[in-house]
C-alpha positions in Angstrom: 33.3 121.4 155.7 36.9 120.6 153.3 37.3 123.4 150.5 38.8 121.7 147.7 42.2 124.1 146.9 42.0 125.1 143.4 44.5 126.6 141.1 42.3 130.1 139.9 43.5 130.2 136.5 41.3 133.1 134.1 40.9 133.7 130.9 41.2 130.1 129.9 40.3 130.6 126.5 42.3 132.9 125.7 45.3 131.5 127.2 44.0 128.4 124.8 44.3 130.6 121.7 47.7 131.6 122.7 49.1 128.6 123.6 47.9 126.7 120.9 49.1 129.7 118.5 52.6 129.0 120.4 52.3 125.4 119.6 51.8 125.5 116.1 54.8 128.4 115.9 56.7 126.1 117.9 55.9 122.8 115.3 56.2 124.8 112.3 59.8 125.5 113.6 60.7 121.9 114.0 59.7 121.0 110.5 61.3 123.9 109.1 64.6 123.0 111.0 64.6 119.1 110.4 64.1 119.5 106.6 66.7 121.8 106.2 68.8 119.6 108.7 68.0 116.8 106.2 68.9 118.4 103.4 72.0 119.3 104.8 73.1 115.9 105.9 72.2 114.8 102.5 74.6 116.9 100.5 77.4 115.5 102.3 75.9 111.9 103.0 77.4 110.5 100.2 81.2 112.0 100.8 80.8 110.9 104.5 79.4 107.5 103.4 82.6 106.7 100.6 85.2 108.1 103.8 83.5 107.3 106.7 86.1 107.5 109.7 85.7 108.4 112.7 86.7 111.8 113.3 84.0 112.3 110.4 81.2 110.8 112.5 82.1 112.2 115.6 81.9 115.9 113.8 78.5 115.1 112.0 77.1 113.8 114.7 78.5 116.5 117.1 77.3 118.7 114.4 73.5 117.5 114.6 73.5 117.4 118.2 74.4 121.4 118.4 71.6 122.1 115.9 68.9 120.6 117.0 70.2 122.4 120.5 70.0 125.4 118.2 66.7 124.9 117.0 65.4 123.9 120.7 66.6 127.4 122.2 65.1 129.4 118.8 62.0 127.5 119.8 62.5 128.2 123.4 63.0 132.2 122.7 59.8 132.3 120.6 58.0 131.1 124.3 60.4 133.8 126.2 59.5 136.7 123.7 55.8 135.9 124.4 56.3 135.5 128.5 58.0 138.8 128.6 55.5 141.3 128.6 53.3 138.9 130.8 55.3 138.7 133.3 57.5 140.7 135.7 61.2 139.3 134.1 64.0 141.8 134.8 65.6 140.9 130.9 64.8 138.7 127.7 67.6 135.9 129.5 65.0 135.7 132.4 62.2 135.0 130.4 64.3 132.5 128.6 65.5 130.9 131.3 61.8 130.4 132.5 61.1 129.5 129.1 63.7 126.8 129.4 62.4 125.3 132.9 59.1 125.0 131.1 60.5 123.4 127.8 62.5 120.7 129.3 59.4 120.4 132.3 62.2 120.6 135.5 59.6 123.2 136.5 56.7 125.6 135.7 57.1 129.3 134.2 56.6 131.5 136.7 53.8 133.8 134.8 50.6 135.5 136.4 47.8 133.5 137.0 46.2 135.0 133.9 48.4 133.2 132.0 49.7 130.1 134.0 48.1 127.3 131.0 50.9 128.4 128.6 53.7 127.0 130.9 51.7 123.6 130.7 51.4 123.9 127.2 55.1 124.6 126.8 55.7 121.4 128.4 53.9 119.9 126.6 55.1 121.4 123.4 58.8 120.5 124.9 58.1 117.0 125.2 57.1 116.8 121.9 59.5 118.9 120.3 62.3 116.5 122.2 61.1 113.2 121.0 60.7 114.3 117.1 64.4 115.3 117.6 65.4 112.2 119.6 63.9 110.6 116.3 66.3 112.6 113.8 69.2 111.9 115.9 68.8 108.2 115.2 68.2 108.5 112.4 70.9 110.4 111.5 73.4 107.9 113.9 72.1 105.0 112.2 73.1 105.6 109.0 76.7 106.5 110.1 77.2 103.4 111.7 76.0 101.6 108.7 78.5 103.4 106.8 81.4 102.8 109.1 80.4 99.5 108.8 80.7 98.9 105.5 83.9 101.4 105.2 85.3 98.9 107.7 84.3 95.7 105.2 85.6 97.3 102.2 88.6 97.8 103.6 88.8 94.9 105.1 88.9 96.5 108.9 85.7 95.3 110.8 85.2 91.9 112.0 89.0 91.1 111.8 89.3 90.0 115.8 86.2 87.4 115.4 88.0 85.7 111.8 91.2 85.2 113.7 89.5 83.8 116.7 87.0 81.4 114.9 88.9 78.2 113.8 89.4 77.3 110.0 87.1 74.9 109.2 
């Protein structure tokens, strides 16, 4: 007779409570750090837009990208500060570091089996968390191009190759 090899995972509910509780934390972090990202990015939208070169769009756009890192490991440490007294982690920068295997999903937390779910749940939370950033980011690079581009017409810099290779009609 086969004997079907099942992960023994206890407590699901309240590993459920917890992760979901995590979740929401986790969300309510993401919102609060994109609108203040937004707001931001629009008080110097306008200066950027008028002198848009492209030291200026390299260093907003650098700029976004190490924030919304930022925000990803405060997100990240809220999931580490929970798996610490769960598990057996020698320091806080283990339990991050697990944490961060779980967030990005290149592997699983390694927590007790009382409380394996909330590595799948950070995963997921991860996933989520990326993509809603992979939004703001272009959103964010989209309108920078469209202000280089029309820096570049106004100053009569962008499309110069193509008018000197097109004949005159």
């Amino acid at each position: 007779m086969e004997t079907l090899l099942l992960v023994h995972v206890v407590r699901e509910p309240r590993q459920l409570v917890v992760g979901a509780l995590l979740m929401l934390v986790t969300a309510i972090l993401q919102t609060f750090g994109v609108v203040f990202l937004e707001e931001m990015v629009e008080r110097v939208r306008d200066e950027i837009a008028r002198n848009t070169t492209r030291a200026r769009m390299l260093l907003t756009l650098s700029a976004v990208i190490v924030y919304l890192f930022a925000l990803h490991l405060i997100q990240m440490s809220v999931w580490a500060a929970v798996y610490l007294p769960l598990a057996p982690y020698q320091s806080f920068a283990v339990a991050l570091y697990e944490s961060a295997l779980a967030f990005t999903t290149m592997d699983v937390a390694e927590l007790p089996p009382d409380w394996k779910f909330l590595s799948a749940a950070e995963g997921i939370t991860g996933l989520l968390m990326f993509a809603w950033s992979t939004g703001v980011l272009f959103n964010q690079t989209s309108w920078i191009t469209e202000a280089r581009r029309k820096y570049l017409r106004k100053h009569h810099l962008y499309g110069s190759k193509e008018k000197e290779a097109a004949p005159e009609s």
